[in-house]
Backbone as CSV, one residue per row, in Angstrom:
resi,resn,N_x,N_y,N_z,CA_x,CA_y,CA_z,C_x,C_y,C_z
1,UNK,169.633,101.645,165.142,168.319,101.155,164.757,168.378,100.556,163.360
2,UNK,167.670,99.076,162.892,167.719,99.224,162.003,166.635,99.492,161.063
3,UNK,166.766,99.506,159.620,166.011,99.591,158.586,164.713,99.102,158.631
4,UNK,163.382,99.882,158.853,162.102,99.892,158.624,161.471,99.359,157.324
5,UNK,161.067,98.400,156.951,160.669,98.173,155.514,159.534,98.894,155.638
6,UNK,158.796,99.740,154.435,157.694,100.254,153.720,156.952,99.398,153.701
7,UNK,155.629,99.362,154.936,154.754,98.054,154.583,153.724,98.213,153.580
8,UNK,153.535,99.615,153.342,152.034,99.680,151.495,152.968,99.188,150.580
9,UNK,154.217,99.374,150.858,154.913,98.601,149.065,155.112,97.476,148.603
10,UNK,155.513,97.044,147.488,155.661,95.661,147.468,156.664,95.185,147.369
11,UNK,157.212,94.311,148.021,158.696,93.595,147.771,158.595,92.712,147.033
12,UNK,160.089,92.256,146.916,160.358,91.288,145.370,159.758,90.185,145.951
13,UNK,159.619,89.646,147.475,159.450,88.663,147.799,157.967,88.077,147.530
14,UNK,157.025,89.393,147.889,155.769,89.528,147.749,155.031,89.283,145.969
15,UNK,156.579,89.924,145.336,155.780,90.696,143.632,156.210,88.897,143.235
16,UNK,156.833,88.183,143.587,157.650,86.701,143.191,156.526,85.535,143.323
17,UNK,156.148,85.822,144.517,155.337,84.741,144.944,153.746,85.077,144.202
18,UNK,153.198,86.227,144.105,151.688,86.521,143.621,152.183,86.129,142.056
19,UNK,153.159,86.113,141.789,153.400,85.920,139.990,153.564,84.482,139.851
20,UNK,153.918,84.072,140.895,153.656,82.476,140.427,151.937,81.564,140.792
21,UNK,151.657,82.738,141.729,149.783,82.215,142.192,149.085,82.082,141.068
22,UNK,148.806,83.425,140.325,147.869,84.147,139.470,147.957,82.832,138.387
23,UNK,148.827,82.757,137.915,148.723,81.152,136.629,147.904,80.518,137.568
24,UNK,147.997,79.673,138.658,147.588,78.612,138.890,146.188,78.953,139.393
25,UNK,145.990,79.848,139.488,144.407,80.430,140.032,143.390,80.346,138.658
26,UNK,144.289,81.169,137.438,143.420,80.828,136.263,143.193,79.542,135.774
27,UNK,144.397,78.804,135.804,144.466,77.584,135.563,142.960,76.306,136.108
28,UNK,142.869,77.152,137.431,141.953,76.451,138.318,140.731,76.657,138.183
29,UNK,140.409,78.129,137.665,138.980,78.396,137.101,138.777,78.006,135.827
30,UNK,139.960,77.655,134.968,139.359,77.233,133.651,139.037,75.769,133.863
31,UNK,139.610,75.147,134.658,139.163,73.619,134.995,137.838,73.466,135.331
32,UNK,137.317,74.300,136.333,136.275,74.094,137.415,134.719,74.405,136.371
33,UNK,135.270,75.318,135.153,134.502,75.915,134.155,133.895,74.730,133.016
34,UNK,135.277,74.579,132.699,134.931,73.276,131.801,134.447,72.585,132.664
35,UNK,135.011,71.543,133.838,134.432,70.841,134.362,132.800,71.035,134.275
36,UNK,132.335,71.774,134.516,130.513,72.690,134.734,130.199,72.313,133.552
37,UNK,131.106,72.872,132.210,130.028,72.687,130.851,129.971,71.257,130.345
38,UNK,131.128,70.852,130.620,131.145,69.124,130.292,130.229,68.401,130.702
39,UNK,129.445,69.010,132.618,128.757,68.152,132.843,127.238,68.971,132.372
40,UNK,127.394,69.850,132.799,125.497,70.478,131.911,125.413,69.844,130.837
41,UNK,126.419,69.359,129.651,126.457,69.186,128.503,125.990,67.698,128.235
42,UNK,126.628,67.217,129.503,126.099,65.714,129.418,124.918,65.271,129.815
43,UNK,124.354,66.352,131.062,123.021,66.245,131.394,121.907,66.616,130.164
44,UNK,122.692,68.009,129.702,121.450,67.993,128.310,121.719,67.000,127.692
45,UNK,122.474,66.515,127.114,122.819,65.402,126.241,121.831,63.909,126.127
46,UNK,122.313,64.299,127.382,121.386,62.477,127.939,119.866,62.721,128.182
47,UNK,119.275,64.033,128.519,117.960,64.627,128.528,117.365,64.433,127.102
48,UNK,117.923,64.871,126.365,117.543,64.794,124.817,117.895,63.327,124.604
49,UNK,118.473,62.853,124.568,118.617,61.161,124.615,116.946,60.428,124.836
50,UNK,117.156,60.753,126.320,115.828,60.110,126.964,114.321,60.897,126.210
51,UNK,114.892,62.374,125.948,113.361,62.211,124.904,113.071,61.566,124.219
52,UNK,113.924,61.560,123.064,113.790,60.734,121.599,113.437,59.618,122.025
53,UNK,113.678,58.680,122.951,113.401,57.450,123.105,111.784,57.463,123.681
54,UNK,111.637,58.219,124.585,110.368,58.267,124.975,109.223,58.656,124.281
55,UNK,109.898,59.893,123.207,109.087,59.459,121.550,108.772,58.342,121.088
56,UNK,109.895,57.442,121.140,109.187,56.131,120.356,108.892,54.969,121.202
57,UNK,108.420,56.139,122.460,108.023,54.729,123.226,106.895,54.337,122.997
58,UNK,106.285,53.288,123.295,104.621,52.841,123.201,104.022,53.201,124.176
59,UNK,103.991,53.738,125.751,103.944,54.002,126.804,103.434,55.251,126.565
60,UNK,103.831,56.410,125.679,103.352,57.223,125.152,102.494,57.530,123.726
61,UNK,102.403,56.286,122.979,101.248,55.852,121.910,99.842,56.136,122.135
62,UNK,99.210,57.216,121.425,97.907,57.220,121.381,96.983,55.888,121.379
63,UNK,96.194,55.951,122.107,94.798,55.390,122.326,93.940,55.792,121.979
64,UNK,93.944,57.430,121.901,92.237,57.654,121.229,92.392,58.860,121.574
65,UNK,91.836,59.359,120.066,91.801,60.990,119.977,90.162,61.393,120.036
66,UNK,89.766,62.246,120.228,88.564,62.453,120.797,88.487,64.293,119.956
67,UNK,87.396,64.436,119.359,87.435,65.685,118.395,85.921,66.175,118.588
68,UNK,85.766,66.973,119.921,84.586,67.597,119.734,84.271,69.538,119.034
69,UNK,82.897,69.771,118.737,82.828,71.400,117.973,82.286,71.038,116.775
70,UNK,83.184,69.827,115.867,82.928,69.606,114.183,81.449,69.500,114.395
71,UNK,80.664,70.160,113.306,79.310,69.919,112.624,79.481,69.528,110.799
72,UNK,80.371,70.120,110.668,80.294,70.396,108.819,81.624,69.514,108.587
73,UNK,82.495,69.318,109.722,83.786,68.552,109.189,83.612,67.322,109.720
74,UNK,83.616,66.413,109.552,84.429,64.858,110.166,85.566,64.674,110.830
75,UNK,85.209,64.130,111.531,86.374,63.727,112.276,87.739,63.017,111.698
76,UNK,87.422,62.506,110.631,88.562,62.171,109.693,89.277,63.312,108.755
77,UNK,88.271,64.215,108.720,88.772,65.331,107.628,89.733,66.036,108.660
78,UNK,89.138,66.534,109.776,89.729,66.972,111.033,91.461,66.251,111.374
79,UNK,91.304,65.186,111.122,92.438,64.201,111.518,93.767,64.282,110.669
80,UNK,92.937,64.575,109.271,93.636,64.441,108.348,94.542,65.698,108.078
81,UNK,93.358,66.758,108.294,94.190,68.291,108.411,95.414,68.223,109.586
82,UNK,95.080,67.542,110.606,95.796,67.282,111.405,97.297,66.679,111.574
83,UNK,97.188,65.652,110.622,98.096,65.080,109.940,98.576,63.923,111.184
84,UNK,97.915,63.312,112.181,97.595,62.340,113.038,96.910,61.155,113.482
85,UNK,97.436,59.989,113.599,96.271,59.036,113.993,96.812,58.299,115.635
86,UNK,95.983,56.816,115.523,96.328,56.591,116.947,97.756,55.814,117.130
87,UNK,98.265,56.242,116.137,99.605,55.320,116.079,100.783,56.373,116.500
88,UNK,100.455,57.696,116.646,101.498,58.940,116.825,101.782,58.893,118.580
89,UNK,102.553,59.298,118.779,103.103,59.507,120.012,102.646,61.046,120.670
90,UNK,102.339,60.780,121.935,101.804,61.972,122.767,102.694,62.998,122.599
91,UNK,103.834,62.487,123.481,105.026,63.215,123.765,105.055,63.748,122.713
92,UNK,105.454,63.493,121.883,106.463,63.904,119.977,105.385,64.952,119.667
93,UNK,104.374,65.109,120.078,102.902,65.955,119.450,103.355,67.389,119.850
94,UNK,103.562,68.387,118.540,104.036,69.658,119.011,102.170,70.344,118.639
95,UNK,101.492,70.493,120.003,100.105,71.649,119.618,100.279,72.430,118.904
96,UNK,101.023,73.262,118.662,100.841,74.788,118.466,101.080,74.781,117.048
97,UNK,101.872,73.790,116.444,101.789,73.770,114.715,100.573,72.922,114.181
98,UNK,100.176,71.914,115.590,99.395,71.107,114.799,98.015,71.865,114.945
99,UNK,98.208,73.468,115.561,96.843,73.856,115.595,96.417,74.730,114.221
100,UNK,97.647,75.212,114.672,98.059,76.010,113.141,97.847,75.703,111.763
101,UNK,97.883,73.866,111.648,97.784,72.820,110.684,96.262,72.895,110.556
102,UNK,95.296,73.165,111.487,94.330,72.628,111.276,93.435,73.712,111.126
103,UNK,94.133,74.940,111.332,93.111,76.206,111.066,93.213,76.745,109.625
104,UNK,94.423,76.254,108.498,94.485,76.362,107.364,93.075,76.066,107.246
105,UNK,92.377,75.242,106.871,91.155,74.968,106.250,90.497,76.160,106.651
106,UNK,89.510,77.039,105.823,88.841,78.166,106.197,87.241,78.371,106.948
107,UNK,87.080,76.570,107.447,85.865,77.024,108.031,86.336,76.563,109.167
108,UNK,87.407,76.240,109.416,87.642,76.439,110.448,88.585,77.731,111.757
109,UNK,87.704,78.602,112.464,87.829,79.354,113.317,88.942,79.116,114.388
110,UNK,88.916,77.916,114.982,89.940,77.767,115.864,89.790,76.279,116.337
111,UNK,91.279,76.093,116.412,92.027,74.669,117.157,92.354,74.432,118.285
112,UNK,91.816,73.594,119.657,92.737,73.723,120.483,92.627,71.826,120.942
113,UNK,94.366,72.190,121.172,94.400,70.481,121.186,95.240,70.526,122.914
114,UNK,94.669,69.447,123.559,95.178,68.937,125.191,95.596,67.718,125.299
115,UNK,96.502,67.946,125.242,97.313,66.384,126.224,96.337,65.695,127.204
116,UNK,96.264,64.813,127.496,95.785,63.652,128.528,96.548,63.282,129.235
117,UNK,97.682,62.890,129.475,98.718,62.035,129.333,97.998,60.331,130.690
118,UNK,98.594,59.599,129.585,99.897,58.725,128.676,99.525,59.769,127.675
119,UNK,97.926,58.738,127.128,97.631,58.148,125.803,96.660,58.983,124.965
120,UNK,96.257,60.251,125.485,95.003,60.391,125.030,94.891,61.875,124.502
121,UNK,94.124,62.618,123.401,94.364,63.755,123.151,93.065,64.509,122.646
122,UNK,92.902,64.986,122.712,91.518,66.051,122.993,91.879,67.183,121.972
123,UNK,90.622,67.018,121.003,90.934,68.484,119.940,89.359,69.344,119.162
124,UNK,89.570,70.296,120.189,88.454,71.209,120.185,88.410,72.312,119.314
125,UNK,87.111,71.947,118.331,87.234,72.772,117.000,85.843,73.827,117.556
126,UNK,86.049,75.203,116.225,85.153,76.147,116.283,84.514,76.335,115.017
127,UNK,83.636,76.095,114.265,83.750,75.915,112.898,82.827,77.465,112.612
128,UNK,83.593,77.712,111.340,82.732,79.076,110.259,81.375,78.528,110.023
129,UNK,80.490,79.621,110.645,79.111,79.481,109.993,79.273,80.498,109.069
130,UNK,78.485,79.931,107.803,78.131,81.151,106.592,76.871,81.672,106.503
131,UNK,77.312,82.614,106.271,75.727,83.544,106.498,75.013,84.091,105.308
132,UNK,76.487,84.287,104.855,75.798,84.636,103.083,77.260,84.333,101.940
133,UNK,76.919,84.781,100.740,77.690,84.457,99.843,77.970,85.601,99.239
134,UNK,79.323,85.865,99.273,80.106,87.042,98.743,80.602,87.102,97.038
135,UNK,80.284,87.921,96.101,80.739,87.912,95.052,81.983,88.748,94.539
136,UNK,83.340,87.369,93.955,84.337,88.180,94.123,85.062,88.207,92.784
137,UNK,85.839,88.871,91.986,86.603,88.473,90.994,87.045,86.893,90.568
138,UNK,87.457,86.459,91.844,87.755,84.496,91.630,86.250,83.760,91.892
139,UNK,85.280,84.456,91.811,83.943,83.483,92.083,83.190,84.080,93.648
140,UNK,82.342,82.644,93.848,81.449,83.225,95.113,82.519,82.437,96.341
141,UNK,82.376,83.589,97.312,83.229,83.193,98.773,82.133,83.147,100.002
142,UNK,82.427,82.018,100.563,81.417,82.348,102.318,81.734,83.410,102.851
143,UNK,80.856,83.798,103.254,81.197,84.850,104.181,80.319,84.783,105.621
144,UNK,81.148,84.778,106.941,81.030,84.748,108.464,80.058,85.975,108.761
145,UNK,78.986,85.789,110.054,78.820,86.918,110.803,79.511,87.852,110.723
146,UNK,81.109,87.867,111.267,82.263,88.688,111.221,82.478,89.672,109.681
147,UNK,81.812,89.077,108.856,82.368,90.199,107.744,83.660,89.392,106.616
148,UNK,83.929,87.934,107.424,85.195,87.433,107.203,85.104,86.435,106.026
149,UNK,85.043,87.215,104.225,85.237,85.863,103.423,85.934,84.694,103.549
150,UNK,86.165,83.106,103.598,86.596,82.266,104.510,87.363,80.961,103.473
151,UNK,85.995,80.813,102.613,85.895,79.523,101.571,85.268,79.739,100.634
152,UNK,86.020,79.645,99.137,85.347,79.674,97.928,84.669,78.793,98.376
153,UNK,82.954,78.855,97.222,81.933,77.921,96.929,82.546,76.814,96.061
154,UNK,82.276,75.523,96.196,83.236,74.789,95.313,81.593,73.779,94.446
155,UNK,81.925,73.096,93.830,80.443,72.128,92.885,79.805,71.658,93.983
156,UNK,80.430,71.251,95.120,79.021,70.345,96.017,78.853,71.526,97.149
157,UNK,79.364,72.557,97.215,79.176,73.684,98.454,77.333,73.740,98.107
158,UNK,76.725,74.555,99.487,75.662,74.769,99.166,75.321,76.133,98.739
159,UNK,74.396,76.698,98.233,73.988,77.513,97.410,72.604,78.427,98.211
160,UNK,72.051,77.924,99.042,70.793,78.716,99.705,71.173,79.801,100.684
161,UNK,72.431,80.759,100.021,72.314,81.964,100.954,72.403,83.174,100.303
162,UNK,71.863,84.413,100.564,72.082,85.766,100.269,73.228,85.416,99.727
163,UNK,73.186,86.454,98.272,74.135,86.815,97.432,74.750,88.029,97.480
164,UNK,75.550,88.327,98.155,75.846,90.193,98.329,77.296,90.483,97.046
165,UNK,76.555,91.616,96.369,77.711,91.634,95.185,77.913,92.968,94.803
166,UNK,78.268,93.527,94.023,78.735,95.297,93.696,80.216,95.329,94.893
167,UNK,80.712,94.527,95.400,81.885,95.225,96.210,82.891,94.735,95.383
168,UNK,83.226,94.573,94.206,84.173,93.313,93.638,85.636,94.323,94.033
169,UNK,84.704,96.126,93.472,86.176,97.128,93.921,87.184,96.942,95.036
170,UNK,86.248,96.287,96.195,86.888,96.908,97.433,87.636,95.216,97.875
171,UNK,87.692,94.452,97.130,88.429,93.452,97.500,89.547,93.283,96.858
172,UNK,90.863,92.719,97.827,92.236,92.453,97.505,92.332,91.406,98.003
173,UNK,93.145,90.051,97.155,93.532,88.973,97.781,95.053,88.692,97.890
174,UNK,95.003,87.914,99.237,96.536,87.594,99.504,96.784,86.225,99.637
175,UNK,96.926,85.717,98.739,96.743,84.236,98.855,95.354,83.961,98.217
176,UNK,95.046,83.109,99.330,93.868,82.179,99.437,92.940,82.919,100.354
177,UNK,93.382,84.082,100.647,92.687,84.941,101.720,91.702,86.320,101.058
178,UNK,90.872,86.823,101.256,89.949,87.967,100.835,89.683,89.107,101.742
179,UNK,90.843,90.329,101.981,90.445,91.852,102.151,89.527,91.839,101.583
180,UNK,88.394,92.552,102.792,87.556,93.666,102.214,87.858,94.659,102.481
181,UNK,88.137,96.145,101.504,88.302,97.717,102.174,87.149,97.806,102.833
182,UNK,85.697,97.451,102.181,84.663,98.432,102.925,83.845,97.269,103.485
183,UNK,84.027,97.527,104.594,84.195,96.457,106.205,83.024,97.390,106.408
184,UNK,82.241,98.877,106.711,81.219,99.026,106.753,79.928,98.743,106.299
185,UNK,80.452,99.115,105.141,78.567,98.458,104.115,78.726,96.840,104.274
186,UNK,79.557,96.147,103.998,79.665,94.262,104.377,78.820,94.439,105.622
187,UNK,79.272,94.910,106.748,79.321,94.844,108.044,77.239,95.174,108.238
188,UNK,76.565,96.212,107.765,75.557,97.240,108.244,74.474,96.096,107.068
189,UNK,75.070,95.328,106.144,74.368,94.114,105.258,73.907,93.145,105.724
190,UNK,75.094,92.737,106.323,74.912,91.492,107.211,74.297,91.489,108.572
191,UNK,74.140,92.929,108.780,73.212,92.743,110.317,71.619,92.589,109.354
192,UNK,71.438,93.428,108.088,69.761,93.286,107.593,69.849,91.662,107.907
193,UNK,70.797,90.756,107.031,70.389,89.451,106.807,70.143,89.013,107.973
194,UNK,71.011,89.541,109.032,70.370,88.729,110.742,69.285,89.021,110.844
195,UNK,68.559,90.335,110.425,67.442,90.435,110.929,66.338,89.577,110.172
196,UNK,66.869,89.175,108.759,65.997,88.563,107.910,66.060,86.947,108.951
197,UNK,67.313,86.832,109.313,67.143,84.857,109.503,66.477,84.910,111.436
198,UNK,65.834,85.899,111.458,65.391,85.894,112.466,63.902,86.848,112.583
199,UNK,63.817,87.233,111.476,62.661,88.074,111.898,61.796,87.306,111.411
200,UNK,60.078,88.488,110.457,59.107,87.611,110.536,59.178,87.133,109.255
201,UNK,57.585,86.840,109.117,57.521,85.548,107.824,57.293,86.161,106.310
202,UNK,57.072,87.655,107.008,57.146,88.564,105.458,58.446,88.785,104.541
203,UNK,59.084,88.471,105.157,60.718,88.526,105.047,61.769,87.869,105.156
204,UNK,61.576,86.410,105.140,62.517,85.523,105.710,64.038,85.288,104.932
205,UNK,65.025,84.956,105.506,66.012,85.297,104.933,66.347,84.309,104.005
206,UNK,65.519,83.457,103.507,65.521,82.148,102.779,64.920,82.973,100.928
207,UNK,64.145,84.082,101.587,63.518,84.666,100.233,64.592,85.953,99.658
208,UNK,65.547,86.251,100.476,66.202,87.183,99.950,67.191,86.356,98.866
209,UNK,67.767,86.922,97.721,68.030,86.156,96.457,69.245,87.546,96.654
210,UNK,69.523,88.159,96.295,70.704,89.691,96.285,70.466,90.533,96.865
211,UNK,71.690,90.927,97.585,72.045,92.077,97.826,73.021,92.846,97.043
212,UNK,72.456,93.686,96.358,73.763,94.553,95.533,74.320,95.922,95.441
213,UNK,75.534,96.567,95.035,75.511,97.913,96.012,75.883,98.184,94.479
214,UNK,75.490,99.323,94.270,75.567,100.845,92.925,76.827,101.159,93.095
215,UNK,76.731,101.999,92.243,78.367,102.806,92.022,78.588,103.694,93.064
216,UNK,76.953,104.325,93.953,77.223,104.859,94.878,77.263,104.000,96.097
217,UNK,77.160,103.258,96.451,77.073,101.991,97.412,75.514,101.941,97.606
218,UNK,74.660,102.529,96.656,73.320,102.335,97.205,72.246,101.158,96.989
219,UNK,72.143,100.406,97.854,71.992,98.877,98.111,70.530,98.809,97.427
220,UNK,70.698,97.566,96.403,69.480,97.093,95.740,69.082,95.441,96.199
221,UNK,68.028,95.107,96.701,67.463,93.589,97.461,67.104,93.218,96.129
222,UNK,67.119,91.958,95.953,66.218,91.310,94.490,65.700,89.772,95.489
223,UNK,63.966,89.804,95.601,63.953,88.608,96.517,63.699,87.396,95.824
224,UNK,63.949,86.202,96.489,63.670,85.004,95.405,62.484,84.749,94.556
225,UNK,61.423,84.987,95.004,59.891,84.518,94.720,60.054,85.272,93.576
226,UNK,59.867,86.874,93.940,59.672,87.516,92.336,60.960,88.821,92.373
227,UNK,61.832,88.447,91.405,63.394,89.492,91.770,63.062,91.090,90.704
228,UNK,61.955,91.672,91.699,61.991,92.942,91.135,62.896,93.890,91.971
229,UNK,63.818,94.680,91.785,64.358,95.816,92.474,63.864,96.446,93.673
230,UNK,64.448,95.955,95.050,63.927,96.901,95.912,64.922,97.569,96.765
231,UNK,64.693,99.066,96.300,65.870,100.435,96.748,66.087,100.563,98.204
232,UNK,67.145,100.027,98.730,67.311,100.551,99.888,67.908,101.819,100.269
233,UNK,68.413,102.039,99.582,69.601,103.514,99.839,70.534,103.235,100.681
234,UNK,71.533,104.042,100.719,72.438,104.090,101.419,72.559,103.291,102.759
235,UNK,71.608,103.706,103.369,71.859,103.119,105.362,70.820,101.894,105.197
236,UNK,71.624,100.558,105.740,70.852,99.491,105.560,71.150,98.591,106.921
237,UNK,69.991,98.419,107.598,70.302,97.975,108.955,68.735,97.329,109.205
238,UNK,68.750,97.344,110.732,67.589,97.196,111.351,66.425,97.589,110.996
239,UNK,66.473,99.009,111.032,65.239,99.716,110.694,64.758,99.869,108.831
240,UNK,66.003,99.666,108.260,65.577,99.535,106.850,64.561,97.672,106.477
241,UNK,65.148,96.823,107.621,64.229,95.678,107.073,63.251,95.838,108.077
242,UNK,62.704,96.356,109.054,61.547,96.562,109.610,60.603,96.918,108.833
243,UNK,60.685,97.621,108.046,60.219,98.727,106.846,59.594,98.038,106.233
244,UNK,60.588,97.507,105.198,60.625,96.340,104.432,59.517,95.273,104.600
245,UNK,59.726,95.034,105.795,59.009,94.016,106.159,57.509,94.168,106.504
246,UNK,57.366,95.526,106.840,56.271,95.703,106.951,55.131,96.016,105.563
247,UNK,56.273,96.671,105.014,55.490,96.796,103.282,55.235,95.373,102.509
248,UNK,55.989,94.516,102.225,55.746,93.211,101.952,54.312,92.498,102.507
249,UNK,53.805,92.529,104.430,53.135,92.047,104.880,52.074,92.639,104.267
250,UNK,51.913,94.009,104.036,50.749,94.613,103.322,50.716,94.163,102.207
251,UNK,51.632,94.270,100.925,51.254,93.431,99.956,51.047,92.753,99.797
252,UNK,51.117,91.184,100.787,50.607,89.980,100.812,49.075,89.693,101.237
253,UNK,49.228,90.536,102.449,47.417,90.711,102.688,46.545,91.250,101.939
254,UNK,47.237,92.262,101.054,46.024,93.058,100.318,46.233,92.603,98.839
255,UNK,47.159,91.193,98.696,46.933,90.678,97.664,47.919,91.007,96.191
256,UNK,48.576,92.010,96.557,48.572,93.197,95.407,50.652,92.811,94.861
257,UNK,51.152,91.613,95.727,52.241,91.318,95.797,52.602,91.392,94.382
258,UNK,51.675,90.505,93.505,51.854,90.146,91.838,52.265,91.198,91.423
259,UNK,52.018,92.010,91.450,51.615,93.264,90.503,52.898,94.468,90.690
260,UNK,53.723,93.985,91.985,54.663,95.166,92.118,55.737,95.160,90.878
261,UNK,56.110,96.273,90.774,57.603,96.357,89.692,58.463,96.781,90.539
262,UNK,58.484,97.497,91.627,59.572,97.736,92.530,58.811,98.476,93.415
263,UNK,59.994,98.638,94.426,59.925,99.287,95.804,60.773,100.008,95.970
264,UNK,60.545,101.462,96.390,61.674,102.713,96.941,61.516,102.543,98.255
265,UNK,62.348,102.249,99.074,62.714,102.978,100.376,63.164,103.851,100.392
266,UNK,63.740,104.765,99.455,64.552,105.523,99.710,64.133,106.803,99.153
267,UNK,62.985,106.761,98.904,61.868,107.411,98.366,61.469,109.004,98.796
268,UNK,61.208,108.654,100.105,61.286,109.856,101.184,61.278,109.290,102.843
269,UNK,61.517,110.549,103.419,61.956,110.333,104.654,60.944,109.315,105.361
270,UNK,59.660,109.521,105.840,58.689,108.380,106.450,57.762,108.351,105.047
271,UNK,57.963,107.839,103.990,56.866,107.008,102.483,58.212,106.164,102.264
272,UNK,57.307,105.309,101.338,57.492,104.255,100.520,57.064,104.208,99.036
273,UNK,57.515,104.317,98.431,57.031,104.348,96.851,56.736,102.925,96.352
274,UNK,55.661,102.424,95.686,55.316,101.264,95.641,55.048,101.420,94.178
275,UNK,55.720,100.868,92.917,55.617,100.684,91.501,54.952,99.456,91.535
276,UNK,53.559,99.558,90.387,53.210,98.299,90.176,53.084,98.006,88.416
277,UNK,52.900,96.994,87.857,53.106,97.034,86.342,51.583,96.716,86.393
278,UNK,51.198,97.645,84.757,49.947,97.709,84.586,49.988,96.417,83.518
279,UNK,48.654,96.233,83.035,48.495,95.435,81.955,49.174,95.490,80.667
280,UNK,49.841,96.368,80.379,50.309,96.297,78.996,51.873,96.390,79.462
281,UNK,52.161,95.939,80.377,53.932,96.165,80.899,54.415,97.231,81.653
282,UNK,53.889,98.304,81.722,54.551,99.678,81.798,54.311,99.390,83.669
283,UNK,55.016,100.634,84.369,54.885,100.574,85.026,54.887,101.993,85.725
């Protein structure tokens, strides 16, 4: 009989021939590899090619930008923050910085800009209403519904709103920007003034002249017509200008408005303390 070869083992014939495969196998995947990146490389290549050109194509040239929301800005001021006219290219237009670009300015709330395509671009603003005027270490700042100082007052800003001041402590700036720590009393102020630019005629929010807070935060009104001291105390909301408002209407009807030196709200729980100056000053 003869000799059985061991078929699990490997012979020289077997170990000879796989040692000359294995090169040419790697050989073949590094080709097929490169081959792949050479050509992805050329497809991106030529992709980015054909952008840039289609950047400066005219085919993609604005026709007309269209800017609705502005009340207080122009459409040129808008444009300008923007840093765009009708000569810019659609394509090339990156939104998201140019929204970013345009919310720097502080009365403005929010940017949103839409493609048309070719030619055309759409940019929808939200603008800061001011509600009152904040007093801060760098001067007077707008201040939003929100609580949110926004924009120093500058020489042509306007001037006909509540003055709220005593917080100078609780503000930190970062930049061009204004922390407030005490986001409550701002916050429980600015709902009185809503109630003033909406309530009645004893009280309108056109006659309030200051709001100012004590060392304890305890809030003093000074109104435009005649700026005598009126004590709110501590909690200042809804029901403190109801009050208010109702004591005023009595002093107007019963005549006796001239004559006040101040007003306690804070006087006692349901009274009102009503100071009036006598004839020789005193009160």
């Amino acid at each position: 009989m003869g000799k059985k070869r061991h078929k699990k083992g490997w012979d020289g014939h077997h170990l000879h021939r796989d040692s000359l495969r294995a090169p040419e196998v790697k050989r073949g995947f590094f080709v097929i590899t490169l081959g792949a990146i050479l050509l992805l490389g050329a497809v991106v290549g030529g992709s980015v090619a054909v952008y840039h050109v289609l950047c400066r194509s005219d085919f993609f040239q604005m026709t007309a930008i269209e800017v609705e929301g502005n009340q207080d800005l122009s459409k040129n001021a808008i444009l300008h923050l923007a840093g765009i006219d009708v000569h810019s290219n659609l394509l090339a237009i990156d939104t998201g910085s140019i929204e970013a670009r345009i919310c720097k300015n502080g009365w403005i709330e929010s940017a949103t800009l839409r493609k048309d395509w070719p030619s055309r671009l759409r940019i929808a603003i939200k603008e800061r209403r001011a509600v009152a005027l904040l007093n801060t270490p760098q001067g007077l700042y707008y201040v939003d519904a929100k609580g949110q100082p926004f924009a120093p007052l500058n020489e042509q800003g306007e001037l006909d709103f509540p003055v709220i001041s005593g917080l100078e402590d609780a503000l930190t700036f970062q930049g061009a920007e204004v922390q407030v720590d005490a986001r409550k009393e701002l916050e429980s102020v600015l709902q009185f003034i809503a109630c003033a630019a909406r309530g009645s005629s004893s009280l309108p929010v056109q006659n309030i002249s200051e709001i100012s807070f004590g060392k304890d935060r305890e809030v003093v009104l000074f109104l435009a017509d005649r700026p005598f001291p009126i004590f709110l105390g501590k909690e200042v909301g809804k029901k403190e200008y109801n009050r208010l408002a109702k004591v005023l209407y009595w002093l107007y009807k019963k005549k006796e408005f001239q004559t006040v030196a101040y007003i306690r709200l804070d006087y006692m729980e349901n009274k009102v303390l009503v100071g009036t100056a006598m004839a020789d000053g005193k009160s």
